[in-house]
N, C-alpha and C positions, 0 to 999 in steps of 0.2 A: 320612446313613443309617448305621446302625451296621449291625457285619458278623451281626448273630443275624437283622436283619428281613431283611436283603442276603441270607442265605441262604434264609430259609423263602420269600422271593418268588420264586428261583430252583427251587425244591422245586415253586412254584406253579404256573408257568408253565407246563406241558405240560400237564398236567390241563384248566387255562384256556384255553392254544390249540386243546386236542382238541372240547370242548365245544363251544367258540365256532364249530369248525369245522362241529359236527354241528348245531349250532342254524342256521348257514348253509345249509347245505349241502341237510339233509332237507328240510324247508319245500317247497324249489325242485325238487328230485326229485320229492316226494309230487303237488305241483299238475303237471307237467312228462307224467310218465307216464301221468295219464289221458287227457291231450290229445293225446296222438299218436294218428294219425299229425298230423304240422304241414300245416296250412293257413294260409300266411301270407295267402294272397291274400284268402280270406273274413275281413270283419270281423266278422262271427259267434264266428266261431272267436277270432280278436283278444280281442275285448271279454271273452266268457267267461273267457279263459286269462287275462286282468289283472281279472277279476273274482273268480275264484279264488286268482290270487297274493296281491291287497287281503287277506286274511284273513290271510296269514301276513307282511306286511312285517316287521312289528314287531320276527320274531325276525332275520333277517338285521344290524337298524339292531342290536340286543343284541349279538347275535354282535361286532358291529365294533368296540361301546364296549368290552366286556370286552375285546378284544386290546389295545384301548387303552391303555386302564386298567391292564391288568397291564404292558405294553410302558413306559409311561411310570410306572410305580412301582419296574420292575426296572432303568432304563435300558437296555432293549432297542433301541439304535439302529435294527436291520436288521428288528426285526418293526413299530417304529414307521413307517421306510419302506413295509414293505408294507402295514401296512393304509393308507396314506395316500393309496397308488396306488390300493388296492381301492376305498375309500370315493369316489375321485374317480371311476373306471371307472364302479361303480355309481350317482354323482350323474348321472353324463353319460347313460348308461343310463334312468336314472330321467325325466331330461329329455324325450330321444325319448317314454318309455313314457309319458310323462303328456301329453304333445302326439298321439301316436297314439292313445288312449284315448279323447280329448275329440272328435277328429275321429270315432272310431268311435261314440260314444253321440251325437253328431248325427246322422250318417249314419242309424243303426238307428233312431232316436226316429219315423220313419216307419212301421215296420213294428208298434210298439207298437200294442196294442187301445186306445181311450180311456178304457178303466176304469181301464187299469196303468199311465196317460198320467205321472201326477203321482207316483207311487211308485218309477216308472223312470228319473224327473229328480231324488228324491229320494235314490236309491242310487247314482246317476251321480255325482252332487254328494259323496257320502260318500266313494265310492272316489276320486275326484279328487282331493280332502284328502287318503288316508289316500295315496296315492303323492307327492305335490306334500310333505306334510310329511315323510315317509321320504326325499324330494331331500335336503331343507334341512337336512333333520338328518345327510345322508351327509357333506352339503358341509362342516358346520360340523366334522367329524371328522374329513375330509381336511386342513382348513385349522389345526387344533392340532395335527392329528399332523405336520405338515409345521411349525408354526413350532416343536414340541418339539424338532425333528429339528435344526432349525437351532440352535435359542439351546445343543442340548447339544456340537454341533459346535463354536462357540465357545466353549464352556465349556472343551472338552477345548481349542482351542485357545490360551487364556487362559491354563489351567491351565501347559500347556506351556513358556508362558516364562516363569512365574510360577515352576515348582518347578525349575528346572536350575540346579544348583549348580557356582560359577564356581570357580577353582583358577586363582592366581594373577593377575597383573595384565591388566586389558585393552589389549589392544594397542594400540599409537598408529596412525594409520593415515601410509600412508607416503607422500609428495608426494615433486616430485623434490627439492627442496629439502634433504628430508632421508636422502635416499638421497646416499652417500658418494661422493664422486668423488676420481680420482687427486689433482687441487689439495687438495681437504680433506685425505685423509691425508698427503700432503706437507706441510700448514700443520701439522699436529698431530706426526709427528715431530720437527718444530727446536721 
């Protein structure tokens, strides 16, 4: 990468991690505040609250690639590490949330009218997708940003004994053999 793009990506970066922040961040705020006060214990409450996040996943999984994206075009080591934690956090996250979801739209498909029977299996089914694919798609983000993270670590390590420049001879290494003893420098005097 030459140093003009090195810079404008650098230029880039804060803009891209502010945004990406707010595209994270709002979403989860905007659904979060209606729902209070928390009622974990009702699945009512459950279901709605991941019924309403369904609508905005998309922009958090954005949010993560762009850190991405910009992290690994600037060689951002330490923001590629973090989204890689976030991405993994949020798969694991994701996991629970799509396992407690499934359990809650069985649970309630009792309480359903039989009119709204098949349109309430059909929306159950959509949000399940759209959280099960926001997993998979977290996962596969954690797992680039985590082997970027690596292959650049070796790079720098590579690099490292690749460019040190040597001054003078390299040493011989020294055995007893060739470590001097009083008999040797007595044979070498006469």
């Amino acid at each position: 990468m030459n140093s003009t793009s090195s810079n404008s990506l650098r230029k880039l970066r804060l803009p891209a991690y502010l945004a990406a922040a707010f595209l994270f961040a709002y979403p989860a705020i905007d659904t979060l505040i209606p729902a209070l006060p928390v009622h974990l214990g009702l699945p009512q409450w459950r279901y709605t609250l991941v019924l309403s996040m369904a609508g905005t996943i998309i922009n958090p999984v954005l949010a993560m690639l762009i850190v991405l994206g910009v992290a690994i075009a600037s060689e951002d080591r330490v923001s590629t590490i973090i989204i890689s934690s976030v991405s993994a956090v949020a798969a694991l996250l994701l996991i629970v949330g799509t396992g407690m979801f499934g359990l809650d739209a069985i649970q309630l498909r009792s309480a359903v009218p039989p009119a709204a029977g098949s349109r309430y299996v059909v929306m159950s089914l959509w949000v399940f997708i759209r959280i099960a694919s926001a997993m998979v798609t977290t996962v596969i983000i954690s797992v680039v940003a985590l082997g970027t993270v690596r292959r650049q670590a070796a790079a720098a390590a590579q690099s490292n004994g690749r460019d040190s420049i040597l001054v003078g001879t390299p040493r011989r290494s020294t055995i007893a053999a060739d470590v001097p003893t009083a008999d040797t420098q007595t044979a070498r005097m006469s």
